[in-house]
C-alpha positions as CSV (number, residue, x, y, z in Angstrom):
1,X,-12.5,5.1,-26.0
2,X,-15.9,5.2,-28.3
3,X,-18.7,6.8,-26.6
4,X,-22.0,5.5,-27.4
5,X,-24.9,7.5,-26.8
6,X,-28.3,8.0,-27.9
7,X,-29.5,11.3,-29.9
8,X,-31.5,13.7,-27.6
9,X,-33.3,14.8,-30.6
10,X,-33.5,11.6,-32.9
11,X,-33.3,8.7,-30.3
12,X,-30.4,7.2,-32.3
13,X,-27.2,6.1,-31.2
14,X,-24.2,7.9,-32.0
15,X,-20.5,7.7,-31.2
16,X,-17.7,9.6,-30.9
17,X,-13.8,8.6,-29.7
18,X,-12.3,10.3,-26.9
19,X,-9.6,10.5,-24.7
20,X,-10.0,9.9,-21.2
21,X,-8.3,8.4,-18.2
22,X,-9.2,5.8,-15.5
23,X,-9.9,6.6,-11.7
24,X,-10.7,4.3,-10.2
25,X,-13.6,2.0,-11.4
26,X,-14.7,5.7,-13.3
27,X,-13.5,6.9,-16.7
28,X,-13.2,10.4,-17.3
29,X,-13.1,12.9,-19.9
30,X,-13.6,16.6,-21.0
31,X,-16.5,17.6,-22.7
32,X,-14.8,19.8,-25.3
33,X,-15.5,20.6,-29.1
34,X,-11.7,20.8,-30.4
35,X,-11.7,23.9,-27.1
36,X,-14.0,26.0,-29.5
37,X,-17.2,27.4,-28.3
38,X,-20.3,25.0,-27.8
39,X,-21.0,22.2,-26.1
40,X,-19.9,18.5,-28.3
41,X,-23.0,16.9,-29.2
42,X,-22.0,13.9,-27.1
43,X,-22.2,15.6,-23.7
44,X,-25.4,17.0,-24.9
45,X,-27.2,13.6,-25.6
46,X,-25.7,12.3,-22.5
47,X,-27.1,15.3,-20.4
48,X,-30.4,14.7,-22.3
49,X,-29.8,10.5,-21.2
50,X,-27.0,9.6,-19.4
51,X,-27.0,6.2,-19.5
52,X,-24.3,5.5,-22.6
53,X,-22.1,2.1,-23.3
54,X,-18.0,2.7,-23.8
55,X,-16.1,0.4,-25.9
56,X,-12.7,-0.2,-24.8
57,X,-9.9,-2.8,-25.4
58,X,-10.6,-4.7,-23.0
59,X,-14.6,-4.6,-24.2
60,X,-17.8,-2.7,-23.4
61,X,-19.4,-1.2,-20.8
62,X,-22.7,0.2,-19.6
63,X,-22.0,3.5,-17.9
64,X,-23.7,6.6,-16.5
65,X,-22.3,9.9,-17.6
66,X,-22.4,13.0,-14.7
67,X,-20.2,16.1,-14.6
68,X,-18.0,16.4,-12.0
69,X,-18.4,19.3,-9.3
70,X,-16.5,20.9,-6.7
71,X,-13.6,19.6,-5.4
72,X,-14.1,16.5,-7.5
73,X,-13.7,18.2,-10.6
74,X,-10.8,20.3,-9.1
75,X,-9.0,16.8,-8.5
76,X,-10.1,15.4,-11.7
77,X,-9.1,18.8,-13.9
78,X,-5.4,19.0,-12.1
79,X,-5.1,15.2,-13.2
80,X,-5.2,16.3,-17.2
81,X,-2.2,18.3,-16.1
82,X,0.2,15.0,-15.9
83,X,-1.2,14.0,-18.8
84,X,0.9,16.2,-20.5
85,X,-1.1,19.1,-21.9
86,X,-2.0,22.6,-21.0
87,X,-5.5,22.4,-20.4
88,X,-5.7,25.7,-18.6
89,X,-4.1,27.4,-21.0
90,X,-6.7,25.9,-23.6
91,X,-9.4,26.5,-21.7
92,X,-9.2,30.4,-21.5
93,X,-9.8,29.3,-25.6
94,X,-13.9,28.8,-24.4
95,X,-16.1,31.5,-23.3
96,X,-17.6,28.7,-21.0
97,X,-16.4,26.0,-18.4
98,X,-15.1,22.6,-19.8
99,X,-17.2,20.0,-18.1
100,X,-14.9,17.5,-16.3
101,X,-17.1,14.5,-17.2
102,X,-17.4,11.2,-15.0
103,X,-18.7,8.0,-16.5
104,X,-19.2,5.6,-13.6
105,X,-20.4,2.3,-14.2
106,X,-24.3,1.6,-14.5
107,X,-25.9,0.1,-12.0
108,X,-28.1,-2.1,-13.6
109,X,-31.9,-2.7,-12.1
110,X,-32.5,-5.9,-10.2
């Protein structure tokens, strides 16, 4: 999918492609910078504004990015397993925990 956020510094948009999986009506991915140090600059403007637009195949949508906690992410994390790679073994790669990022879809004011 292309993420579309806006800069938290310049107020533009910006885009990025990304992996991610459906559950349920929520898409979600890892914020990660190639398992490097440092937060990708992505999840930084959507922590900044969370409200972001994904394009898809099947065509856009207006979303709201959050990271997932607890048990959640614990469900969500073991999930990346079946997808094939060793994300735990990659992850031990970061001095810091991979958010497990949730983009449900916006709820748009009456």
């Amino acid at each position: 999918m292309r993420v579309r956020t806006t800069g938290c510094r310049t107020g533009q948009e910006r885009s990025a492609i990304l992996g991610y999986y459906e559950d349920g009506p929520n898409l979600v991915t890892l914020a990660m910078n190639g398992w490097a140090d440092g937060e990708p600059g992505w999840w930084l403007n959507l922590l900044a504004c969370p409200d972001a637009t994904v394009d898809l195949v099947d065509g856009p949508r207006a979303v709201q990015a959050r990271a997932a906690e607890g048990e959640e992410r614990a469900r969500l994390w073991a999930r990346w397993r079946d997808v094939g790679d060793d994300v735990d073994a990659y992850a031990t790669l970061r001095s810091s925990e991979t958010a497990v990022v949730v983009l449900e879809p916006r709820r748009e004011a009456a």
